[in-house]
Structure formats: C-alpha cells, structure tokens
N, C-alpha and C positions, 0 to 999 in steps of 0.2 A: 382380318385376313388370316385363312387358319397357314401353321407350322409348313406344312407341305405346299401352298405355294410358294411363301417365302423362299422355299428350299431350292424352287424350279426358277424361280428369277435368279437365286446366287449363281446356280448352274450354267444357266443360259449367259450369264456375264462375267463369268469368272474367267476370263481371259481379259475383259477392259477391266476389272478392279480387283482392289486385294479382299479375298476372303473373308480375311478378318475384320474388314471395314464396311465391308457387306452384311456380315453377321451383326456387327455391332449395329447398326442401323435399321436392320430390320427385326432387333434384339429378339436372336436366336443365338442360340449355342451351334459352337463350331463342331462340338461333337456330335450335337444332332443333325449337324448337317450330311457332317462325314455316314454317318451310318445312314441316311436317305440316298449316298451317293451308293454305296455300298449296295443296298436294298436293289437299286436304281439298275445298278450293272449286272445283279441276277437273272440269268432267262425267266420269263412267267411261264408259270406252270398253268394256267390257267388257258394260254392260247392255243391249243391242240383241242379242247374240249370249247371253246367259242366258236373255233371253227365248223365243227361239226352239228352245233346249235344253230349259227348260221347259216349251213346246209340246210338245216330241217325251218326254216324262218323264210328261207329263200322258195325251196317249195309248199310251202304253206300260205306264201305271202304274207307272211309273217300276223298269221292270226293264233300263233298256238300259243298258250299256256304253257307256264313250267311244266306243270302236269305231261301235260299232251309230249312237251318233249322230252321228257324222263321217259316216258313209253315209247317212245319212236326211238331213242339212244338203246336201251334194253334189246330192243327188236334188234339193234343194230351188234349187239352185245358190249355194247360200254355203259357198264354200270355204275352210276353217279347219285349220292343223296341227292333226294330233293331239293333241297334246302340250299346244296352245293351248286345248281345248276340254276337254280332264280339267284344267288349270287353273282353268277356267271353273267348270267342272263342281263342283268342290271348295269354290272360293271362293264360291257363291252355292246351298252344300248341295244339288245337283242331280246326285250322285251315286247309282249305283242302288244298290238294298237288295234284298241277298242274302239271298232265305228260301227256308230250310232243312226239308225234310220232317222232320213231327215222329213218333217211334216211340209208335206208340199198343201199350199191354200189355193184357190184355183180364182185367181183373179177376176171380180164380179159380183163372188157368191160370197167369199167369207172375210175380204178385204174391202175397206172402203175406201172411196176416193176420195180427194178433197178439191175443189176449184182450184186452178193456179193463181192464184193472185197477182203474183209479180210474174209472170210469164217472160225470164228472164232481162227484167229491167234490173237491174240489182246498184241501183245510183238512187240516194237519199238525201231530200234536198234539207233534213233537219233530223234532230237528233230522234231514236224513237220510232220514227217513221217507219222502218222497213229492219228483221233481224232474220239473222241466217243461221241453223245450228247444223252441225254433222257432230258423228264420235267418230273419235281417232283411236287407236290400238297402239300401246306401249309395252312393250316386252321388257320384261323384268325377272329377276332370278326367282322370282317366287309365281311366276303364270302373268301373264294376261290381263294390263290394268286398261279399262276403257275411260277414257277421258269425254266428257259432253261438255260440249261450249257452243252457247249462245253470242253473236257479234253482230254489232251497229254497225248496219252500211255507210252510215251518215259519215264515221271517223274512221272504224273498221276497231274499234275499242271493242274487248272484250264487257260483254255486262253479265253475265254468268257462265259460272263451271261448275262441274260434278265429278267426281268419278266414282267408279265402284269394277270388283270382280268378275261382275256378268252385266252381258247387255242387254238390259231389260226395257222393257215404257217405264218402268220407274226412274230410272235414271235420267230419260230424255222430261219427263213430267216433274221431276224435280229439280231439273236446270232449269223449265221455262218460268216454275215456281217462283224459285229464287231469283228471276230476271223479271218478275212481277212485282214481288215484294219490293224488291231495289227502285225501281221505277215509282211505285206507289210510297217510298220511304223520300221522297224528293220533298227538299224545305217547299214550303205553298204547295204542296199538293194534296187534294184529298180523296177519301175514297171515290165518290162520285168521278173525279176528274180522271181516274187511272185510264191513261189511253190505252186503245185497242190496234195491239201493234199485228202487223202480219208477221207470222214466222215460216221462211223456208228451208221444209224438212227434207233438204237432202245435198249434196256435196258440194262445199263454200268454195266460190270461185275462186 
C-alpha cells in the first residue's frame, strides 16, 4: 500500500483514533503525514486548466489527444506545455478513449454452428456425462482477467480452469485440454477408454 493512501485513511479517521497510533500502525511518519495534510489543504492549481480540457473532451466526445488539445487551448489563448496537459489530462481521467472498429461475422458464412446436444437438459445421471463452460471477467487493478471453467453437471464440481489477459479460443481450447487430460489421468483408465463428453459453450445455468 503506497505512503499516500495510508495518509487518506489516517485523515479520513482521525477523529475515531489517535494519530499517533495510526501512524504507528500503518508505520508511517507523523511528519509525513502532517505535510500530506498540508499539501492536502492547498487549492490545486491544476483545476482551472482540467476544466477547460474537459470543455474541449466534452465537445469532442472525448476523442482528442493531448495534441489536439494543446491546439484547441492556444486557439483559446491558454498556453500550456505539452507535456503539462497530458499530465492534466491523466491525473483528472480526461484522457481520450480509443474505439476500435468492431469485426462484424455475418452469421452462416464465417461462423459455424454446432448441433445442440443437450438442448437444455442440463441434469447428469453420472460423472463425465454432460460439461458446461462459460468465461467470467474479473476486474483487477492491473485490466481485465478472464477466467474459463469447465463444470460437471453430474456434481456441478469444477474439472478445469484457465485464465489469461485476452479472450481467445485459446483459452476456451486449453480449459477443455486440461479437462481432457484429467479425465483421461483417471486410475484404470486408458487412452482408448477417454469418454467423449459433450461440452456446453455457452452461459452455465
């Protein structure tokens, strides 16, 4: 946990506890604290120049570059480094957002189907018999982690997982892998005997 939010917790609870017993615990220094309250009480000089970046986000719809609004500030006559306004820019989430054309498949032609098998029967009178996978999405401080899990209707036990950064067929193709492998790793089982289990690819009831 970095120095600065320790600081916002002692802050925020410095009327239920003592200071010092705060600091000590969250072993930081009282002085460093004092001069983040310090810092804290300063007006930001920065918020006259977001607003106006904002301005220009808000009619852009927020597709413009540093760039683009360094030149649109000028026009405006407030002259700002570069460099000072992608700071800006960062620090008060006013950065643009890049979208991406999305590849439309046209259902038929570049997509294949598969037969339903379980045509929503989803009850498994033995183990093995019938698996279900979907990816889940986990938000985490560092993006976007995709979880894949394969499950036995039989128990509703997990028999494999994966994750990974992007949602690929590789990730979906290496849970069912590993839900192969385990199956085919069973005491008395051999290759020949690896059951041919159905898997349903799409949202576990």
């Amino acid at each position: 946990m970095r120095a600065k939010v320790k600081y916002l917790v002692i802050h925020r609870h410095k009327e239920n506890y003592p200071i010092v017993a705060m600091c000590k615990f969250f072993e930081v220094s009282r002085s460093g604290y004092y001069d983040f309250v310090k810092r804290t009480d300063k007006p930001d000089r920065d918020v006259a120049l977001a607003k106006e970046i904002a301005q220009c986000q808000q009619i852009s719809r927020k597709t413009s570059g540093y760039r683009r609004v360094h030149i649109w500030l000028n026009r405006k006559g407030i002259h700002r480094n570069p460099k000072t306004i992608l700071r800006v820019m960062g620090k008060y989430g006013l950065l643009s957002e890049v979208r991406r054309r999305k590849a439309y498949a046209q259902l038929g032609q570049q997509s294949h189907k598969y037969e339903n098998l379980l045509n929503r029967n989803f009850r498994a009178d033995q183990a093995n018999q019938k698996w279900v996978t979907d990816i889940s999405y986990i938000h985490t401080g560092q993006g976007v982690l995709y979880l894949s899990v394969i499950r036995d209707l039989f128990d509703n036990s997990i028999v494999s997982h994966k994750t990974a950064s992007k949602q690929t067929n590789h990730l979906v193709l290496s849970t069912i892998r590993a839900a192969r492998a385990k199956c085919s790793g069973r005491r008395g089982v051999t290759a020949p005997q690896r059951p041919r289990v159905p898997v349903h690819l799409s949202r576990i009831p």
